[in-house]
C-alpha positions as CSV (number, residue, x, y, z in Angstrom):
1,X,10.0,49.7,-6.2
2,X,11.4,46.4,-7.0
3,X,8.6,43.4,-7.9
4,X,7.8,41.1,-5.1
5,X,8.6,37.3,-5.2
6,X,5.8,34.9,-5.7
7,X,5.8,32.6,-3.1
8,X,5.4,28.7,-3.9
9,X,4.4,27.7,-0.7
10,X,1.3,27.7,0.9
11,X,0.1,27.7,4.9
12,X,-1.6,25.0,6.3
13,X,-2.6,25.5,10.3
14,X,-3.9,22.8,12.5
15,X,-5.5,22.4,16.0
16,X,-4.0,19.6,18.0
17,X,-4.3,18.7,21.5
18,X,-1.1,19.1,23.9
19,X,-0.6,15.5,23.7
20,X,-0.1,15.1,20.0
21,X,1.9,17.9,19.9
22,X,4.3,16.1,22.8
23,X,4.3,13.3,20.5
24,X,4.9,14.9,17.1
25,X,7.6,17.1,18.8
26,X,9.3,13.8,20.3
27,X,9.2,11.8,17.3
28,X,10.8,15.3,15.1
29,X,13.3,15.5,17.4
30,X,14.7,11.6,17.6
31,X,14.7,12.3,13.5
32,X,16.6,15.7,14.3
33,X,14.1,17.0,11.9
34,X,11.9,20.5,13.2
35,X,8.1,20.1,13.7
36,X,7.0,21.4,10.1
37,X,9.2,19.5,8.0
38,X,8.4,16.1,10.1
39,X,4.6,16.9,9.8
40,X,4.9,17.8,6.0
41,X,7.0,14.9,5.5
42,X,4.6,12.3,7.1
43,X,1.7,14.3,5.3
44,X,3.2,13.8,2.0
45,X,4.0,10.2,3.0
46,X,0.3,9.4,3.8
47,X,-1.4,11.3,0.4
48,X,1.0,9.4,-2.0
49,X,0.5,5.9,-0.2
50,X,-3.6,7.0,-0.6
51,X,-3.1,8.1,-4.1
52,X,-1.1,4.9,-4.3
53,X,-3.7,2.4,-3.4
54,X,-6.1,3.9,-5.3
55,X,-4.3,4.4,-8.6
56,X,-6.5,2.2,-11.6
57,X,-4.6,0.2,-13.4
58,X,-5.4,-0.2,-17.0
59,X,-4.5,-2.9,-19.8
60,X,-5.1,-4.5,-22.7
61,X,-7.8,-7.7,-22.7
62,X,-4.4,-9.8,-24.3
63,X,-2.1,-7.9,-21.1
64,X,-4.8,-9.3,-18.8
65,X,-4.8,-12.7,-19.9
66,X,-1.2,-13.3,-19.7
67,X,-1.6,-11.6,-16.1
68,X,-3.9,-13.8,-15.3
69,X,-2.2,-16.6,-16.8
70,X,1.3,-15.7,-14.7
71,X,-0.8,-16.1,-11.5
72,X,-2.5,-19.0,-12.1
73,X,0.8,-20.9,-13.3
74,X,2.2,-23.2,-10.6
75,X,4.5,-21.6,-8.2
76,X,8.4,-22.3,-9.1
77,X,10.8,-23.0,-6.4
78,X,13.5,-20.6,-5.5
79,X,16.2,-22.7,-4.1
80,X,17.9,-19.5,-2.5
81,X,14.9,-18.4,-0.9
82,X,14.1,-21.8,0.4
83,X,17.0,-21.8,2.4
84,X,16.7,-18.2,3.6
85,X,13.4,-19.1,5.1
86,X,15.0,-22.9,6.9
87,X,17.1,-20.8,8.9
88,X,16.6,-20.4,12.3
89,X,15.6,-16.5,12.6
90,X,18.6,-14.0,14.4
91,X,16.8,-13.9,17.4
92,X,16.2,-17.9,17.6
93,X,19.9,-18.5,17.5
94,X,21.3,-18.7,20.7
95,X,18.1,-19.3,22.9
96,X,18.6,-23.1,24.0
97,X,15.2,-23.6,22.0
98,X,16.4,-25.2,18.8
């Protein structure tokens, strides 16, 4: 009798109403992506971004200083980025409003 395989993956079921099964199905298909693997992927998604925001971040009393010292420096001007933002925005242009 040959040894069975251990399986990595585990089942997770859900109840959902009708409706957010329409949705999840529509949203899975204009990604071309199957129900499971749009719903694992946005689960996934929404742990890390949680896991994310509540990560601690540690540092030494000297790295804090000099981070706090880097934010309460005056702002410097970044001439490129001043120009990006006096441009008319793509859906301005055009509009007989400028």
């Amino acid at each position: 009798m040959a040894p069975t395989a251990h399986r990595k993956d585990h089942p997770l079921s859900m109840r959902l109403p009708d409706t957010d099964i329409a949705l999840i199905d529509r949203a899975a298909g204009l990604r071309g992506r199957s129900r499971t693997d749009f719903v694992r992927e946005a689960a996934v998604r929404a742990a890390e971004e949680v896991l994310m925001e509540s990560g601690l971040i540690r540092m030494s009393q000297e790295g804090f200083a000099e981070f706090m010292a880097v934010l309460s420096a005056p702002a410097t001007v970044v001439a490129p980025m001043v120009e990006v933002l006096r441009r008319p925005a793509p859906w301005d242009q055009g509009s007989g409003q400028g």
